[in-house]
Each structure stands twice: as structure tokens, then as C-alpha cells.
C-alpha positions in Angstrom: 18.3 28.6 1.6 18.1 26.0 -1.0 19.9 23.6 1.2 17.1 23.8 3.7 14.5 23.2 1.7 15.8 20.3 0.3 16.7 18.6 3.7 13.1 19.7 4.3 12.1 17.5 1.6 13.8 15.0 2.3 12.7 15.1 5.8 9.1 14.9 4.4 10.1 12.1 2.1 11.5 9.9 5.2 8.3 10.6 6.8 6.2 9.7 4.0 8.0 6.4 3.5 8.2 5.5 6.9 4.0 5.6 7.0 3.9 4.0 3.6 5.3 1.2 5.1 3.4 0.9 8.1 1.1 -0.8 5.9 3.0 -3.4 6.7 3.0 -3.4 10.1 6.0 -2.1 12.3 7.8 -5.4 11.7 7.6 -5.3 8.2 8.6 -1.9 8.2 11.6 -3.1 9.9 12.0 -6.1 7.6 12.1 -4.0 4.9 14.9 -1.8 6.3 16.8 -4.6 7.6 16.9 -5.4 3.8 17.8 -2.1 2.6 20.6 -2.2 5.0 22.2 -5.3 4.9 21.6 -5.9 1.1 22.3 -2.5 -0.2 24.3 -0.9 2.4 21.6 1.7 2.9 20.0 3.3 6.0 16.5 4.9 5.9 17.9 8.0 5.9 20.0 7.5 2.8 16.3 6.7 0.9 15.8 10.4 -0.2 19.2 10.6 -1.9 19.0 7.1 -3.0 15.2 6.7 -4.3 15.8 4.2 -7.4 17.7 1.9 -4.7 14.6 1.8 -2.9 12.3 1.1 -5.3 14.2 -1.8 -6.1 14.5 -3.3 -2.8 10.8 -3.3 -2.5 10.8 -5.0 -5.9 12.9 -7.4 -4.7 10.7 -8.4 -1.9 7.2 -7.8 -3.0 7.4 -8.1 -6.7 4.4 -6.1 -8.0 2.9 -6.2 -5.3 5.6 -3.2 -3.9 3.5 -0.5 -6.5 1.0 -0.4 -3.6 3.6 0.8 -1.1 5.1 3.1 -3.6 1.8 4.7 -4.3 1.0 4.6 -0.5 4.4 6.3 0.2 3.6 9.2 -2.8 0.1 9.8 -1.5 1.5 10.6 2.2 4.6 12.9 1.1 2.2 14.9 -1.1 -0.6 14.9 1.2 2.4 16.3 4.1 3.8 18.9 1.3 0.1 20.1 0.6 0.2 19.2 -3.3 -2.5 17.6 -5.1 -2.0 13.7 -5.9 -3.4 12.4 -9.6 -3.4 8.9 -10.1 -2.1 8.1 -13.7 -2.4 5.3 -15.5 1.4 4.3 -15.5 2.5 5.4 -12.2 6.0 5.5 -11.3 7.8 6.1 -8.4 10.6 8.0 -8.9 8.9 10.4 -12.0 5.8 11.3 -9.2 8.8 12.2 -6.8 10.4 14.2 -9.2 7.0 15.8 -10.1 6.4 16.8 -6.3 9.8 18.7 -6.3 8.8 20.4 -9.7 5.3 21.5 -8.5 7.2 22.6 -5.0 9.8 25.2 -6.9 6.8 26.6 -8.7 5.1 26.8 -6.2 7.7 28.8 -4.2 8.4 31.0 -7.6 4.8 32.7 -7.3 5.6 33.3 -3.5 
């Protein structure tokens, strides 16, 4: 039972990131997995087991600029998992993923 629901999250989570970077347009979407694939040796579907590796790709393409997609990316997998987003001040990546699995297990504790 576990197992599902984490391949359902992760499911979710290649969703999410694969409308977060829309923003870019499909061929920028493609860019940017080209890049994860020929630079890191990682397919989209590796992303959910390999979040930190994305994060740095998109660093490594957009600079800053990539905490736009990352925030883009969060706001779509927690809209899709039906959690409320808060912007914080500092946001980070992988800590608001971690926080969306947290908020999920409680969730599913008080079912």
C-alpha cells in the first residue's frame, strides 16, 4: 500500500514538473530534459527519485532565474495533491517537496 502511494506521488510530481516547465514553452521543456539527460544521465522519470539533481540542472541553465520554475512546479503538484501552498520567504525546492509528503501522511493518518 505504501508503494502505491508513493509511485502515486511521484506520478503527481512528474506531472507537476512537466507543467512547470511549460512555462517555457514545449521546446524549452525539451531543452531542459535534453540537459538532464545528456548531462546527468537522467530521464524525466528519474526526477522524483532524483529531486536535488534537478534542481541543479535548472540552476545550471537559468541561474536564479530557475526559482520561478521551481515555485511554478510546487504550486502545480500541490494544487494536483489538493494541499494548500504558502509562499515563504526563503523558498526551497526540495524542503516544500518534503513538506507536501509530510502534510500527505498526516493527512492520510486522520483518514
Amino acid at each position: 500500500m505504501k508503494q502505491q502511494k508513493a509511485v502515486a506521488f511521484e506520478k503527481i510530481l512528474m506531472e507537476a514538473v512537466d507543467e512547470g516547465l511549460l512555462m517555457l514553452g514545449e521546446s524549452g521543456r525539451d531543452v531542459v530534459y535534453f540537459r538532464l539527460r545528456h548531462s546527468y544521465a537522467l530521464s524525466k522519470e528519474d526526477v522524483p527519485a532524483h529531486p536535488e539533481i534537478f534542481v541543479e540542472c535548472l540552476e545550471k541553465i537559468f541561474g536564479s532565474g530557475s526559482r520561478v520554475i521551481e515555485k511554478a512546479i510546487i504550486k502545480s503538484l500541490y494544487s494536483k495533491l489538493g494541499l494548500e501552498y504558502v509562499e515563504k520567504k526563503n523558498f526551497d525546492f526540495l524542503e516544500c517537496l518534503n513538506e507536501a509528503k509530510t502534510q500527505l501522511k498526516k493527512f492520510e493518518l486522520k483518514v
